[in-house]
C-alpha positions in Angstrom: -6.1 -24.4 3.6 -7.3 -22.6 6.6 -6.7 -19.1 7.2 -5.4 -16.9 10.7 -7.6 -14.7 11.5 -5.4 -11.6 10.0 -5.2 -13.5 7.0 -9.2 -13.6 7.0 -9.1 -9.7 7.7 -6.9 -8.8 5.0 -8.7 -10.7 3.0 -12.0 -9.4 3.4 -10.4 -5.8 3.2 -9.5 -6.7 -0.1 -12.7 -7.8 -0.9 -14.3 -4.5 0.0 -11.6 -2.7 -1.9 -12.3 -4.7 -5.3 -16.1 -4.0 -5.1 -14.7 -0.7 -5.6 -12.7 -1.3 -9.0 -13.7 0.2 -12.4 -15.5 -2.4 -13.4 -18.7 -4.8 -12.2 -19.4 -8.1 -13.1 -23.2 -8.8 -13.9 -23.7 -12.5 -15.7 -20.2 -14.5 -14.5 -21.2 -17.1 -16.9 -23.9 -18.7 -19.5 -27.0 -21.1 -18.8 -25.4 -23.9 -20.6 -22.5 -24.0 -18.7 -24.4 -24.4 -15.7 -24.3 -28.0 -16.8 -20.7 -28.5 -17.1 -18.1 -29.1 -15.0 -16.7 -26.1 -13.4 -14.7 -24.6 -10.3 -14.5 -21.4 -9.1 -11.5 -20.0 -7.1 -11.0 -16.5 -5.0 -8.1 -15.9 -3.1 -6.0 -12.7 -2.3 -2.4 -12.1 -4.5 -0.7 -9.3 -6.2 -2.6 -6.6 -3.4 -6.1 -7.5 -4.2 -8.6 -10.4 -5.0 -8.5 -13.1 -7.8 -11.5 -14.8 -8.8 -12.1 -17.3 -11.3 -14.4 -19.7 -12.8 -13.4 -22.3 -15.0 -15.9 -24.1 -17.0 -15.0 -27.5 -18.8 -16.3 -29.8 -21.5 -18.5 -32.6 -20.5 -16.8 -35.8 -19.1 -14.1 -33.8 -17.3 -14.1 -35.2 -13.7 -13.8 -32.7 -10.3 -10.1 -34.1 -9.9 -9.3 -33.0 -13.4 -11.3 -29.1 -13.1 -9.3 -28.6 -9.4 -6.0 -30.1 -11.0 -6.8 -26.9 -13.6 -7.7 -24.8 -10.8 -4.6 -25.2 -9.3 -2.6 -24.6 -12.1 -4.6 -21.6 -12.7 -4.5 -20.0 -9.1 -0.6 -20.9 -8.8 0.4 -18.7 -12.5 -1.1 -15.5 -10.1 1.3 -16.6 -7.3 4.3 -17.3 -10.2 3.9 -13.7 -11.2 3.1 -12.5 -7.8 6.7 -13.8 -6.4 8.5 -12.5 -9.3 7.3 -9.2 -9.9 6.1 -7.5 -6.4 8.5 -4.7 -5.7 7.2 -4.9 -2.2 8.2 -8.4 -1.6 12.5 -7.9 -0.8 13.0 -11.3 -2.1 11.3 -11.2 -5.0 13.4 -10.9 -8.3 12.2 -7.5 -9.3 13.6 -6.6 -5.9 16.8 -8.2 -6.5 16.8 -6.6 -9.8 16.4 -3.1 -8.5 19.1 -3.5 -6.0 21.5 -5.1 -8.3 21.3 -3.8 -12.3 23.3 -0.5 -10.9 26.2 -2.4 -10.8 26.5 -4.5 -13.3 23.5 -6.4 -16.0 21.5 -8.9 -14.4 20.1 -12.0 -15.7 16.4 -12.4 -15.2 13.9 -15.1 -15.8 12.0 -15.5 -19.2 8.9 -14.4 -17.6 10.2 -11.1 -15.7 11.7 -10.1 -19.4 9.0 -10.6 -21.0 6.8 -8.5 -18.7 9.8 -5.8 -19.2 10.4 -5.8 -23.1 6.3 -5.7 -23.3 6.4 -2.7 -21.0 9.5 -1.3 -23.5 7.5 -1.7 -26.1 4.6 0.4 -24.6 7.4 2.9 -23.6 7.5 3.4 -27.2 4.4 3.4 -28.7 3.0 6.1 -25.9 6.6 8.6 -26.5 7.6 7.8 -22.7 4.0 8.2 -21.4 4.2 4.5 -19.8 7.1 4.1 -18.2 7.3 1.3 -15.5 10.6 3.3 -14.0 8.5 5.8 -12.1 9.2 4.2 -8.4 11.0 7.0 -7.3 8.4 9.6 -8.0 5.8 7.6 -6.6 7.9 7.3 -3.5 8.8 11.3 -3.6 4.8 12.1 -4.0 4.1 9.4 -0.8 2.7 6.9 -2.4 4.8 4.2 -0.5 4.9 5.9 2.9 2.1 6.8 5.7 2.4 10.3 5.2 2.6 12.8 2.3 4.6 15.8 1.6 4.0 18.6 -1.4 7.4 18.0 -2.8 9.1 21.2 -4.3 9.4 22.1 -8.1 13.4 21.4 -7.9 12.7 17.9 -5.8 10.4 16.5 -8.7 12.9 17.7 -11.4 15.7 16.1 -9.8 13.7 13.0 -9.0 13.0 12.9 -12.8 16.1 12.8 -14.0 16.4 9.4 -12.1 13.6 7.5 -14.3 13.4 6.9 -17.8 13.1 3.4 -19.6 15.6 5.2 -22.0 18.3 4.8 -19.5 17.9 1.2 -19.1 20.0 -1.2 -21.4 18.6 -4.4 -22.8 20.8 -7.4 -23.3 18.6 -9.3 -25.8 21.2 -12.2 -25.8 21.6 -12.4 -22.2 17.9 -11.5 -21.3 19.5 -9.3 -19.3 18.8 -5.4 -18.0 21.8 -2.5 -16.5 21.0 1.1 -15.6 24.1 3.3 -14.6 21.6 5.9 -12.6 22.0 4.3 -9.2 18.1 5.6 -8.1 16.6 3.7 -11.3 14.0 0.9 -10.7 11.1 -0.6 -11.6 7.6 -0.6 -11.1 5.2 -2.7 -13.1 2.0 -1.5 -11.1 0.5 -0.3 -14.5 1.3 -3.6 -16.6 1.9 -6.5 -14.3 -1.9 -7.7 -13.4 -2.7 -7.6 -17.1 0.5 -9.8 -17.6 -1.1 -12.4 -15.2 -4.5 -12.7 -16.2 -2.6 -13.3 -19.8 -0.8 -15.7 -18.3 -3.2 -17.5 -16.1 -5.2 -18.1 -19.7 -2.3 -19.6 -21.4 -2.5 -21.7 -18.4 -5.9 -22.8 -18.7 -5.7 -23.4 -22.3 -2.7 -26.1 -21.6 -4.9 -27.8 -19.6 -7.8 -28.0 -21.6 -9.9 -25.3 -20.8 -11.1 -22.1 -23.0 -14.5 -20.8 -20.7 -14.3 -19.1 -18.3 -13.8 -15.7 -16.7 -10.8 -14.2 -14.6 -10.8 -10.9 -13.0 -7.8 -9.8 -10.9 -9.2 -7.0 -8.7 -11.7 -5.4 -11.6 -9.1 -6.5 -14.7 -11.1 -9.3 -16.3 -9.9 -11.4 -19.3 -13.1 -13.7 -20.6 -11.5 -16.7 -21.7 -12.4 -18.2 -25.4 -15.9 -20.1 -26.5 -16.0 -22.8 -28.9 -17.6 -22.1 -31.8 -21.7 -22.1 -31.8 -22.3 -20.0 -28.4 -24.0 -17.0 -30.7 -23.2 -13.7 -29.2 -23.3 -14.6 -25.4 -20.8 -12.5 -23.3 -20.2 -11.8 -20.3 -22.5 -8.3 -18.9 -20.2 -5.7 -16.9 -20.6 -2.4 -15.8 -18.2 0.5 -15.9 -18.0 2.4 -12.7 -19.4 5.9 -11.5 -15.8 7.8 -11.8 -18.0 11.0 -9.4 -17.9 8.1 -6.6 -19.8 5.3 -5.3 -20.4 1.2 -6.4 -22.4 2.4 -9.1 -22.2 1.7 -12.6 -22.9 4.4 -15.5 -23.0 1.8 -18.0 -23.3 -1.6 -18.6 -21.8 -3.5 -22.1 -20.9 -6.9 -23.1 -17.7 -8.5 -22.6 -16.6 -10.4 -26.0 -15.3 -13.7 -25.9 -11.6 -13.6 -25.6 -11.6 -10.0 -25.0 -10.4 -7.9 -21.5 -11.0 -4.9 -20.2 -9.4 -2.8 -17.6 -9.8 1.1 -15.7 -7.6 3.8 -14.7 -9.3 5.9 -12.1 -8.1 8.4 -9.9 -10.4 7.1 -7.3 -7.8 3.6 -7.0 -5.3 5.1 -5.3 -4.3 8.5 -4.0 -2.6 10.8 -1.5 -4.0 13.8 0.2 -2.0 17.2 0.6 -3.4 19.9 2.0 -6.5 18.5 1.5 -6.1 18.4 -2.4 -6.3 14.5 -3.5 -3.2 13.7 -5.8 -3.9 10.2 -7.8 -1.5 7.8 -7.9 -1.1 7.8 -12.0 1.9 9.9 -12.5 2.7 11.7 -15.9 6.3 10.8 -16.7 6.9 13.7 -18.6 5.9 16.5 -16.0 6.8 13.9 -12.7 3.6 15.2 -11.3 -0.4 13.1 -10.8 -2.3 13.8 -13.8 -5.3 16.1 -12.9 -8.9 16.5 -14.7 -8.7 13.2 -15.8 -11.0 11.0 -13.8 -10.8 7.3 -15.5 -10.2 5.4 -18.9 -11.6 2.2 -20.0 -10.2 0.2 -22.5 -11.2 -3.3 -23.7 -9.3 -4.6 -26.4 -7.7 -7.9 -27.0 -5.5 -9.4 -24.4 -5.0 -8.2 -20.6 -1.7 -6.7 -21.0 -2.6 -3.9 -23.7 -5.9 -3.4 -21.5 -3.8 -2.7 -18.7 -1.1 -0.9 -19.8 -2.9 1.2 -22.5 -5.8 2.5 -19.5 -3.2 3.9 -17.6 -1.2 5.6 -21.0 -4.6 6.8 -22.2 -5.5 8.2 -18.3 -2.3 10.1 -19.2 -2.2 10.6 -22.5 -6.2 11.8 -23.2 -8.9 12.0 -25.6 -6.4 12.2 -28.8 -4.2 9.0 -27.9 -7.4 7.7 -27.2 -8.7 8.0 -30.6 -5.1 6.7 -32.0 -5.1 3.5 -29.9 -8.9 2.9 -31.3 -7.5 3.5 -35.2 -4.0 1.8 -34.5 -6.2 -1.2 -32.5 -9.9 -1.5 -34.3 -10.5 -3.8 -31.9 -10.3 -1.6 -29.4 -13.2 0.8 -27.6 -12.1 3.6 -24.7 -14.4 5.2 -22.4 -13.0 8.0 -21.3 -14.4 10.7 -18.3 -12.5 14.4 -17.5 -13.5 16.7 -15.4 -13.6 20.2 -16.6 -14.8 23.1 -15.3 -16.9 21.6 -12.5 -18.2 19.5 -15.0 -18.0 15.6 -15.8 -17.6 15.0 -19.6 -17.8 11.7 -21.2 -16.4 10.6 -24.3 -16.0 7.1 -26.0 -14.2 6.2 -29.2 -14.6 2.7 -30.7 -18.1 0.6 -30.9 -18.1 -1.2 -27.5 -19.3 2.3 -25.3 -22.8 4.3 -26.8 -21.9 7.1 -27.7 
């Protein structure tokens, strides 16, 4: 399908952008798979770039591969429609707009995004909460420009978020929150969701190699048995600025990774630079914290737990790597003036 020429631009805007995420990819995928049949996809959803390469057994024919492909690609745009709070048709829209007066029904995939981010609710104290939408809004994260809001403005924004607040029908699959300023945000959880997702996908129709990395959040699919220790080689990115890496490690087979940085997204107020990762608790951008890195098992908890442990810090880091052994975090602060790195788990040198 051919794209308009602002369709091109955006697109190659969000190309830039992702050469900019927290994480590089080195080696896409192994000699011997050069060999198979593959396809590779990259196409702009959920306000960056998806790419993917699918690699299948031997005998699989180009028709099957782009039939895959198009399963693949289409599970992004399936999450996309349903969970982008900018989109006003979308049904986290409708669900913002409507769950005030009375609970609404959702879909089985839009709950299960929201009892997984309920579930990290709990396991971070109220850390991760996807009901943030009106801070970010009061710090101008969703307009042009931005404001220093007051001390009183923050604590009355506050008392409009909280997961607490928001009632779960488990029967119904449905969701009500009395505060009328309530809503959602799934910013911190949602990509990981998809790139969980688009691997379910792949796995139905027969495929298990691969990579997929949604704007720097990369999920290596699973290898047969017989591959050896072969991963995928990525870098972790400069935090102090730059495309650079500080590090490079290997990506195990069926494992994800993910970064929280405060380089992603930010505001500037009088000239101070405010990320975008909001502590729930305070209602203000975390400061001295300068990224966290966590690869663990599945694309969800990568997501969701980078952006508690941005938050959270070095202690919930080294919970999450005892609760999880699985798990690795790279974590870098500043302090001080000073950049200090620290890494719990096995995947990061110490």
């Amino acid at each position: 399908m051919r794209r308009s020429g602002r369709e091109k631009t955006v697109f190659l805007l969000l190309v830039l952008c992702c050469a900019f995420a927290g994480v590089f990819l080195y080696s896409f995928f192994h000699e011997e798979e050069k060999v198979l049949p593959s396809v590779e996809r990259n196409f702009p959803v959920m306000g960056t770039v998806c790419s993917f390469r699918l690699v299948g057994e031997a005998g699989r024919s180009p028709e099957e591969m782009a039939l895959a492909a198009d399963a693949v690609q289409e599970s992004f745009r399936e999450v996309e429609r349903i969970c982008s709070r900018f989109d006003e048709k979308s049904e986290l829209s409708s669900l913002n707009r409507n769950m005030h007066r009375s609970p609404v029904k959702v879909s089985l995939l839009l709950w299960g995004i929201l009892v997984e981010a309920k579930f990290f609710h709990s396991y971070t104290s109220g850390a991760f909460d996807v009901t943030i939408a009106p801070l970010m809004g009061l710090w101008g994260f969703h307009r042009k420009k931005a404001l220093l809001p007051s001390r009183e403005a923050i604590a009355r924004t506050k008392a409009e978020t909280g997961l607490e607040k928001v009632v779960f029908g488990e029967k119904e699959h449905s969701l009500f929150s009395p505060s009328g300023k309530l809503s959602f945000d799934l910013g911190g959880i949602a990509k990981g969701f998809a790139l969980d997702y688009a691997a379910e996908t792949a796995a139905k129709h027969g495929i298990r190699r691969g990579l997929l990395d949604l704007g720097g959040n990369l999920r290596s699919l699973e290898l047969p048995p017989g591959n050896g220790k072969k991963n995928h080689i990525i870098g972790i990115r400069d935090p102090r600025g730059g495309n650079f890496s500080v590090e490079k490690i290997e990506l195990p087979n069926g494992m994800s990774i993910a970064t929280s940085g405060n380089y992603e997204r930010y505001v500037l107020i009088g000239g101070i630079r405010y990320t975008h990762i909001i502590d729930p608790r305070t209602g203000s951008p975390v400061s001295g914290m300068l990224s966290a890195t966590v690869l663990t098992r599945g694309s969800m908890w990568s997501d969701a737990l980078s952006t508690s442990v941005f938050i959270l810090g070095e202690s919930f880091a080294e919970k999450v790597c005892s609760d999880f052994p699985e798990t690795s975090v790279l974590l870098f602060r500043e302090e001080k003036g000073k950049i200090l790195r620290r890494s719990f788990g096995t995947a990061f040198r110490k």
